[in-house]
N, C-alpha and C positions, 0 to 999 in steps of 0.2 A: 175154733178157727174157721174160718168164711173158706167157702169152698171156690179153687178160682174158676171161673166160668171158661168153659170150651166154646170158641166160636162157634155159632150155631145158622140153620136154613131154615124156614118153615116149608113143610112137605106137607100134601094131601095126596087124595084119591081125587080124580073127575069125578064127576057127580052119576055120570051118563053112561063113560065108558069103561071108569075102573082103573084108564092110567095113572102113572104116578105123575104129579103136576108138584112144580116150586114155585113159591111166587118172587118176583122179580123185583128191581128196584122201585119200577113206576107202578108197582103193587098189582099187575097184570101174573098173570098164572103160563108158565111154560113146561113143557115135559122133557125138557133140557136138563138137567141137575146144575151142569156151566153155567145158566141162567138166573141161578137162585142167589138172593142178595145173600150175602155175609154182613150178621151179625156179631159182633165183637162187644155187645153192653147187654149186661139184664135186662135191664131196663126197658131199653129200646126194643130187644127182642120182644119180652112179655107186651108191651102195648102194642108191635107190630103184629105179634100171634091174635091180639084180639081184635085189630080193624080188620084183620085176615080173615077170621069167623065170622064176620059180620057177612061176607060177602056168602050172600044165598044164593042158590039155584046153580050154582058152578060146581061145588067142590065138595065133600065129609070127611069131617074127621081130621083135619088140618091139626100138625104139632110142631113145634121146636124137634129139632133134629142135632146130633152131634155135625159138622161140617163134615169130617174126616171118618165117619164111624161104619165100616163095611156094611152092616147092614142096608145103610140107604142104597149102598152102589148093586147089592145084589138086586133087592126088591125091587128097584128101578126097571131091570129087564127079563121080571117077571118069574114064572115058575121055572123051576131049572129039573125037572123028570123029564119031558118030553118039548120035542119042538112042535108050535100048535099056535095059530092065530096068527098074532103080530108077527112073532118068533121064526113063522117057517118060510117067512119072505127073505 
């Protein structure tokens, strides 16, 4: 049985800084999560994840993500022990 696809995001890291960045519909990178196109097709997802990678010198490590899946939402605002860097503004 074909497994039905969960709406999905593509998520990386910046390249530079380490934050979590989505990329957007006119395929530009935001550290927004609200920003990140939804994908609703395999298809479309898997060829969008790969013009994604293509884009060097910005981002690593770039993957499909579940839309709804908590982990994105935790990771998004980073380590949760101590408040430190971004965090303590």
């Amino acid at each position: 049985m074909a497994r039905i696809f969960t709406p999905q995001i593509i998520t990386s890291n910046h390249l530079i800084e380490g934050d979590s960045i989505y990329l957007t519909a006119t395929g530009s990178w935001s550290r927004q999560a609200a920003d990140a196109v939804l994908m609703e097709n395999a298809d479309i997802a898997a060829l969008t994840l790969t013009a994604a990678n293509l884009q060097t010198g910005l981002h690593v490590g770039a993957y499909l993500a579940d839309a709804t899946h908590f982990r994105e939402a935790f990771r998004a605002v980073g380590p949760s022990n101590y408040f430190h860097g971004k965090q303590a503004g």
